[in-house]
KEGUPA-198627 format. One record per atom (N, C-alpha, C, CB): residue in one letter; x, y, z. Coordinates in steps of 0.1 Angstrom, whole numbers, padded with zeros to 4 digits, always signed. Glycine has a CB too. Layout:
aXYZ ...
This chain:
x+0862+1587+1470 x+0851+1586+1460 x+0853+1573+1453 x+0852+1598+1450 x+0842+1571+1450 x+0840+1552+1440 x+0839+1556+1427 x+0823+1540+1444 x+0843+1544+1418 x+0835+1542+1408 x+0818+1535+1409 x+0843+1534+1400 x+0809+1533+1399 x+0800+1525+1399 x+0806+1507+1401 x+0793+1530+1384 x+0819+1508+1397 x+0826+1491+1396 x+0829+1490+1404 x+0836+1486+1388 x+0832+1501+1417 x+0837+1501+1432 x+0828+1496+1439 x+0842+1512+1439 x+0816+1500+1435 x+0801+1499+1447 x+0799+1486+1444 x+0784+1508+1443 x+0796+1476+1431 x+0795+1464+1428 x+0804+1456+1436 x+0796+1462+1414 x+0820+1466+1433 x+0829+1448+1440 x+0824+1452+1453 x+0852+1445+1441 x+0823+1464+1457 x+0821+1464+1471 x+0813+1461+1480 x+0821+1471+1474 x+0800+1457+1473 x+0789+1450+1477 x+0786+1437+1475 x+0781+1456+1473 x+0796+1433+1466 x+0801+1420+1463 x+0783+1416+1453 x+0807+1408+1481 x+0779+1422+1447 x+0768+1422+1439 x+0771+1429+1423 x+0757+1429+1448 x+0763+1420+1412 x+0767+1427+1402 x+0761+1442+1397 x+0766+1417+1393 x+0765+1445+1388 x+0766+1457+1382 x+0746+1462+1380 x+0777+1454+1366 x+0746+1450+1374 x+0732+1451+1372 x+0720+1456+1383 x+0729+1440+1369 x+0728+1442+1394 x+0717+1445+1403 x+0717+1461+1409 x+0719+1435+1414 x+0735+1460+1413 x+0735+1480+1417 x+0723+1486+1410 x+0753+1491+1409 x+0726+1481+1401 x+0721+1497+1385 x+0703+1496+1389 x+0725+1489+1358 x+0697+1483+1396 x+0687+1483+1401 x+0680+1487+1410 x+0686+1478+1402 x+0690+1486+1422 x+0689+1496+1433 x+0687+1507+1427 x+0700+1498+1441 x+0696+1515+1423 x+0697+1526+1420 x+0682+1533+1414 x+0709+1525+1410 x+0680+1525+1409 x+0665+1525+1401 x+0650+1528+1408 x+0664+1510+1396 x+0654+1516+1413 x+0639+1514+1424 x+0641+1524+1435 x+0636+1497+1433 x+0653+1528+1439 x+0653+1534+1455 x+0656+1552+1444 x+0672+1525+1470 x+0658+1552+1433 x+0654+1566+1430 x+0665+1580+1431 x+0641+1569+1440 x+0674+1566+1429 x+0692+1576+1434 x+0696+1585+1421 x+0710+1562+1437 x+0706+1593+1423 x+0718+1596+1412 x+0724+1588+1409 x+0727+1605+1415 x+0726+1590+1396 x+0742+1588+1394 x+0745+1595+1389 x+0748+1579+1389 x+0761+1586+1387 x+0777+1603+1383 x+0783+1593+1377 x+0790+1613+1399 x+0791+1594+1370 x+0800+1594+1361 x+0815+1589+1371 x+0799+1610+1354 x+0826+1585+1364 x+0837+1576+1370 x+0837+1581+1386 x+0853+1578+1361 x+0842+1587+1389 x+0844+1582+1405 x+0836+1595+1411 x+0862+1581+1411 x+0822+1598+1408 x+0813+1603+1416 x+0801+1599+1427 x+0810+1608+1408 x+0809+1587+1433 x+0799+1577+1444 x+0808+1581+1457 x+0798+1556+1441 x+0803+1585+1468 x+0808+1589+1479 x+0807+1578+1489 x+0803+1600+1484 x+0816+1581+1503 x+0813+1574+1507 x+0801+1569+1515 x+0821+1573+1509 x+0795+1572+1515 x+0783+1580+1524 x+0770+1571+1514 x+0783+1603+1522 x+0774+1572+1497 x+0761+1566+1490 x+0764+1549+1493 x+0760+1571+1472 x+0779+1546+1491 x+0783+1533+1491 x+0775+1525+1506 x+0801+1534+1490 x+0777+1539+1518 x+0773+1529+1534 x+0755+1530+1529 x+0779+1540+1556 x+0749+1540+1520 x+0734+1537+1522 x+0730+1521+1513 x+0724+1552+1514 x+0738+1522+1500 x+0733+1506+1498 x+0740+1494+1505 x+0736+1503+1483 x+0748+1498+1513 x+0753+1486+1524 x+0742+1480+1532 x+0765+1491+1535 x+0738+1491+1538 x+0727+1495+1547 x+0711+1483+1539 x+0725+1516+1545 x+0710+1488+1527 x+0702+1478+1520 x+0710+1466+1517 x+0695+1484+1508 x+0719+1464+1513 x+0727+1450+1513 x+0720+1442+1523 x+0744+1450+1515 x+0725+1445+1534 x+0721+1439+1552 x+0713+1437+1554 x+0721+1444+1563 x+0706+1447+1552 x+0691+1442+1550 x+0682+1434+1546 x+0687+1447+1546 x+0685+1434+1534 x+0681+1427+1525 x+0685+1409+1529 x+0687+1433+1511 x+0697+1408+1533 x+0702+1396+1535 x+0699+1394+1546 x+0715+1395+1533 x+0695+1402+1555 x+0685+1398+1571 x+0669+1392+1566 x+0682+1417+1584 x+0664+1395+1551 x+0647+1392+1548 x+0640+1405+1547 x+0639+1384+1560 x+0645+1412+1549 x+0636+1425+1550 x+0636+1426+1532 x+0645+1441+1560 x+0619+1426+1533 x+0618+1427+1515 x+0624+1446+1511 x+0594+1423+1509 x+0623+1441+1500 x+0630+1453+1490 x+0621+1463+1495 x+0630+1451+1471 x+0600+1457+1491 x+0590+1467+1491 x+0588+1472+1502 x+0578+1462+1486 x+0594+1466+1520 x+0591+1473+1527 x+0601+1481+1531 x+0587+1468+1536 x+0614+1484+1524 x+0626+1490+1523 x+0624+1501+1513 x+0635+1480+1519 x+0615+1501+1503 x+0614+1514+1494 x+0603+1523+1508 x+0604+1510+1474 x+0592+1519+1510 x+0583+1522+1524 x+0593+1528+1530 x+0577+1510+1533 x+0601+1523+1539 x+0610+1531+1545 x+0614+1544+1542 x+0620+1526+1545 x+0622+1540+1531 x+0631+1551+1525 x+0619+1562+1519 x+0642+1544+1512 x+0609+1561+1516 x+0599+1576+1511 x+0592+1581+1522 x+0586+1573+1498 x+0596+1571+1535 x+0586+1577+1546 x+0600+1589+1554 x+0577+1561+1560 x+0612+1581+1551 x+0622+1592+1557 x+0627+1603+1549 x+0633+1585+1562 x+0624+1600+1536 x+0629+1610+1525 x+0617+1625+1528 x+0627+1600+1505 x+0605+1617+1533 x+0591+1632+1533 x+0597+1635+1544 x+0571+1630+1534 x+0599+1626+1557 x+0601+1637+1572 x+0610+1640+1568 x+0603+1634+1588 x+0625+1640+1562 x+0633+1651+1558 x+0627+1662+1552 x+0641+1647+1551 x+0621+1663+1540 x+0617+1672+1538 x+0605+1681+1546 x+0615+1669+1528 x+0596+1674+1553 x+0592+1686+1561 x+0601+1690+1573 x+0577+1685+1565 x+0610+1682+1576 x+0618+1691+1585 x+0629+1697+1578 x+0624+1683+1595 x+0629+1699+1566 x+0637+1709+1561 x+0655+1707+1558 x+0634+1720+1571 x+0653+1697+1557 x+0673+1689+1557 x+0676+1690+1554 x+0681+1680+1557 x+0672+1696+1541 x+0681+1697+1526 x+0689+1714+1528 x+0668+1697+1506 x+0699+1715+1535 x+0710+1721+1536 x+0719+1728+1527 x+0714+1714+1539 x+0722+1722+1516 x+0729+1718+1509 x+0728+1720+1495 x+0730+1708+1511 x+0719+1713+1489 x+0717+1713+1475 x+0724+1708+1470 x+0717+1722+1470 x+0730+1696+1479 x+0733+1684+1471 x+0728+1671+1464 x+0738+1681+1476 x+0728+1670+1453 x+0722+1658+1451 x+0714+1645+1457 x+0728+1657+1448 x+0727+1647+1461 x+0725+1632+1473 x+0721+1638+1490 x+0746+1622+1474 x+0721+1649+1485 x+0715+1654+1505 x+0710+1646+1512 x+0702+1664+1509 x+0702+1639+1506 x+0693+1627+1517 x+0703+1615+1522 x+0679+1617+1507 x+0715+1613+1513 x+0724+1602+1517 x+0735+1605+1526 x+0729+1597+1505 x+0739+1619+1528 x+0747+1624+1533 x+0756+1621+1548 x+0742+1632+1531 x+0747+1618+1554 x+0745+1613+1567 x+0746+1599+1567 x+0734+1617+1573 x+0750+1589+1560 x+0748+1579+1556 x+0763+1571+1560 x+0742+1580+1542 x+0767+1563+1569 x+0777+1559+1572 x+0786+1564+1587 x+0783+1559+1561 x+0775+1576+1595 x+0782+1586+1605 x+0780+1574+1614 x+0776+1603+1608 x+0783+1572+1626 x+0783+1562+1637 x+0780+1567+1650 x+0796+1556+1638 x+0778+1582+1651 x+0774+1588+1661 x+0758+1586+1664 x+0777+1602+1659 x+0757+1589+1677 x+0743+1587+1682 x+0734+1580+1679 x+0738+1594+1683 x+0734+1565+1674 x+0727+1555+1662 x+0714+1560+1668 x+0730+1534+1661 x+0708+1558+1680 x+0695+1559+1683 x+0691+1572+1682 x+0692+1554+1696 x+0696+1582+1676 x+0689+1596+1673 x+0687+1594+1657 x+0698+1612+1678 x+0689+1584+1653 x+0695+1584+1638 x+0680+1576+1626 x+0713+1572+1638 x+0679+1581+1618 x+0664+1572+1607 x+0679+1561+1602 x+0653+1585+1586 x+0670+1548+1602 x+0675+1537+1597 x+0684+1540+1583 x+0664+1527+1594 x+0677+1546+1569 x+0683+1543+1559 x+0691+1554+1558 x+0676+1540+1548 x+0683+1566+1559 x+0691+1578+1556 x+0702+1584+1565 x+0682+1587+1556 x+0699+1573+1581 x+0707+1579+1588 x+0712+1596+1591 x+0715+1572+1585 x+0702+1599+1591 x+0700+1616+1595 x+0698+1614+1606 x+0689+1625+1588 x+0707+1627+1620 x+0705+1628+1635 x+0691+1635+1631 x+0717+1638+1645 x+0680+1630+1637 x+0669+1637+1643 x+0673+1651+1653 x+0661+1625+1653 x+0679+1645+1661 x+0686+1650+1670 x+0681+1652+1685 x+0688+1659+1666 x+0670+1641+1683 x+0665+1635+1698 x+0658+1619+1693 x+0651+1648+1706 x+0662+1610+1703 x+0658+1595+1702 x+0648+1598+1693 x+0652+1586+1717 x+0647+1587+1680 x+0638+1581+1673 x+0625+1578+1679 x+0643+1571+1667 x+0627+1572+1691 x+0612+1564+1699 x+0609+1577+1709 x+0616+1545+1712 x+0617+1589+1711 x+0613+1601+1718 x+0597+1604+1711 x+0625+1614+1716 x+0591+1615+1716 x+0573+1614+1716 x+0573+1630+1711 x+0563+1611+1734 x+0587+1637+1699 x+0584+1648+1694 x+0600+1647+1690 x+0577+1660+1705 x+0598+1657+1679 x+0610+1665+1669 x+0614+1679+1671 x+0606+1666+1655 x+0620+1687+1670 x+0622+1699+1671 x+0616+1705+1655 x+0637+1702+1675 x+0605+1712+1654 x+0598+1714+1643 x+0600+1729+1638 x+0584+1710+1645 x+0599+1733+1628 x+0602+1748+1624 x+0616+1748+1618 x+0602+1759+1636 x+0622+1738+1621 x+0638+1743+1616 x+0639+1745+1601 x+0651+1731+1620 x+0645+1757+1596 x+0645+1755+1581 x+0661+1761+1581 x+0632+1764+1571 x+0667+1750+1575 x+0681+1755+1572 x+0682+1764+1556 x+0691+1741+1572 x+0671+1759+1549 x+0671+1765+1534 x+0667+1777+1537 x+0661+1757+1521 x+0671+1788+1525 x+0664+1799+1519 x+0657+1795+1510 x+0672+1810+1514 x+0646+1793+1506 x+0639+1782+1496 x+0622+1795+1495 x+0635+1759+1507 x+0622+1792+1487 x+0607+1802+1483 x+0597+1791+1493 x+0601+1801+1459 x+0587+1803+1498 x+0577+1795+1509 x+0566+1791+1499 x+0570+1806+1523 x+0561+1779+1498 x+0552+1775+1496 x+0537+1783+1499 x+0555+1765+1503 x+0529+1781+1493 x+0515+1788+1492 x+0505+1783+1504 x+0508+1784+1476 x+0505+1770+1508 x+0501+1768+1519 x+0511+1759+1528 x+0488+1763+1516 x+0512+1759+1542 x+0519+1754+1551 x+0518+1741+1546 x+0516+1756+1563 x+0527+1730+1552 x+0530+1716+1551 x+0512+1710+1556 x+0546+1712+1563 x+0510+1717+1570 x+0502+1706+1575 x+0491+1716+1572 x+0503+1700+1592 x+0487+1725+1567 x+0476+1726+1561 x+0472+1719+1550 x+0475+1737+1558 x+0484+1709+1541 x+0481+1707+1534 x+0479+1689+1539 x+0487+1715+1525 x+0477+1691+1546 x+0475+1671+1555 x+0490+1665+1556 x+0465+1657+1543 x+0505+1675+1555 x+0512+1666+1555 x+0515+1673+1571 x+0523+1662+1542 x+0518+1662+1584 x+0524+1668+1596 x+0536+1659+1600 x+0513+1669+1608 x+0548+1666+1602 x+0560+1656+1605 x+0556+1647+1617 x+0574+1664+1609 x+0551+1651+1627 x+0548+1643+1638 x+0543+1631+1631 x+0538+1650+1649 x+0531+1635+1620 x+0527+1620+1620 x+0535+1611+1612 x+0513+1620+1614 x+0541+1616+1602 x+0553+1607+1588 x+0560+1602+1604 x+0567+1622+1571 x+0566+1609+1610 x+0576+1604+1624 x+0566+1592+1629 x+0578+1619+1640 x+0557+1590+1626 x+0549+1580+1637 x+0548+1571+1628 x+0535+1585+1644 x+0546+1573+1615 x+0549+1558+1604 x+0561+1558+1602 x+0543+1557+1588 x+0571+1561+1603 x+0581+1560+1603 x+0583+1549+1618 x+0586+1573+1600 x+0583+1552+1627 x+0580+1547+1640 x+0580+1530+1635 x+0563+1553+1647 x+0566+1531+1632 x+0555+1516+1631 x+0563+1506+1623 x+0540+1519+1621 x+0568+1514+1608 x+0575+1506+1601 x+0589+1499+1605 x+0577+1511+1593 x+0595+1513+1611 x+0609+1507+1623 x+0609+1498+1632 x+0614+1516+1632 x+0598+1501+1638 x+0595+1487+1645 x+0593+1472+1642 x+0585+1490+1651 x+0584+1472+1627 x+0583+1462+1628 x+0597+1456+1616 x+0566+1459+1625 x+0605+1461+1616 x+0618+1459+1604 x+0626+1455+1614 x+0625+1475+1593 x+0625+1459+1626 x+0637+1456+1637 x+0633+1442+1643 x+0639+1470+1651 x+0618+1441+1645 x+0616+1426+1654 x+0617+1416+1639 x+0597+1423+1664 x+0616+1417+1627 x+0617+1406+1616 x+0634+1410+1616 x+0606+1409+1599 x+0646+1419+1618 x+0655+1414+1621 x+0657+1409+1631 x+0662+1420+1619 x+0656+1409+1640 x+0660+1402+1654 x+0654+1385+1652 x+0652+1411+1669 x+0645+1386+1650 x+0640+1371+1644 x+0647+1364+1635 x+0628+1371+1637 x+0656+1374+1625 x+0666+1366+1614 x+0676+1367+1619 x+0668+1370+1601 x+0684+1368+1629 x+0695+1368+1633 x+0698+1356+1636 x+0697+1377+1641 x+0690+1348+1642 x+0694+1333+1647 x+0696+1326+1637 x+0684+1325+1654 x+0691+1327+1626 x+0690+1321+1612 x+0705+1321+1606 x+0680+1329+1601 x+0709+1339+1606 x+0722+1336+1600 x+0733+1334+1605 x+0725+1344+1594 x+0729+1337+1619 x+0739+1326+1620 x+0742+1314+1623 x+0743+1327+1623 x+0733+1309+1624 x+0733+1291+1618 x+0738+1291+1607 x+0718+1283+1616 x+0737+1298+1596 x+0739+1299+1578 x+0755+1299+1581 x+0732+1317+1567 x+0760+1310+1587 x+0774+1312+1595 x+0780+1301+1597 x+0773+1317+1608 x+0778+1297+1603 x+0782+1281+1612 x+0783+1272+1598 x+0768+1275+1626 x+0769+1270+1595 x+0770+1259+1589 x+0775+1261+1575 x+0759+1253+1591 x+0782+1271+1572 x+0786+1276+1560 x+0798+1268+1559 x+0788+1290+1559 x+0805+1265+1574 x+0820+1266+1574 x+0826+1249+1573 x+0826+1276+1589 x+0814+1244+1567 x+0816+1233+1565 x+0816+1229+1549 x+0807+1228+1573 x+0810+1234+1544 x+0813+1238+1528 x+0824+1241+1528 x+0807+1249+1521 
């Protein structure tokens, strides 16, 4: 477990900015060493990002399009706080896995369907179904899709960049 002063050195970013993240992306917090490791790999995850070009605004996008298909696929398990982050740093099966949240789908991301119905909660049922009410995982999965896609070719496009930055750092 971290402090809030663990995530900063550990991200090699200051306190503030953390406390910003934290902000915009809509996290918990806790008190002296209630940051896991799991929340520490989700803002790494934006660190990288971020330092590949990927703007912040298409990074919040991300993260509320994978935070809803979690919820209509029912993920929250737990009733943890941080449920959504949980999965956040596992290394297994990357290509079954959502970019931020790093939750197993548990079939390829670019596969053409989800396993739908699963509800791990006992949770009071709702008054009308998900997709009666216009929300359908298939489709959040398919913006989810669009956005992944285009976050992965603007990284691959920055990769040549940094490392040229790399290289030519080591001359400083």
């Amino acid at each position: 477990m971290h402090t809030f002063a663990d995530l900063a050195k550990a991200l090699n970013r200051s306190t503030v900015y953390v406390s910003g993240l934290q902000s915009r992306f809509e996290l918990p917090t806790f008190d002296g060493a209630g940051y896991s490791e799991a929340y520490l790999a989700f803002l790494q995850t934006v660190v990288h990002l971020r330092t590949l070009a990927i703007t912040e605004e298409t990074l919040r996008d991300l993260w509320h399009i994978e935070k809803k298909l979690l919820v209509l696929l029912h993920a929250d398990s737990t009733g943890s706080p941080t449920w959504f982050l949980d999965s956040c740093g596992a290394t297994t099966s990357p290509k079954r896995r959502l970019l931020l949240t790093n939750y197993e789908l548990g079939a390829d991301v670019e596969a053409k369907g989800v396993q739908l119905g699963l509800n791990f909660t006992d949770t009071a049922p709702e008054l009308f179904a998900g997709q009666e009410m216009g929300e359908d995982a298939l489709r959040v999965l398919n913006e989810y899709r669009k956005l992944h896609a285009r976050i992965s070719a603007e990284v691959k496009a920055e990769v040549p960049h940094v490392r040229a930055a790399v290289a030519w750092s080591k001359r400083v």
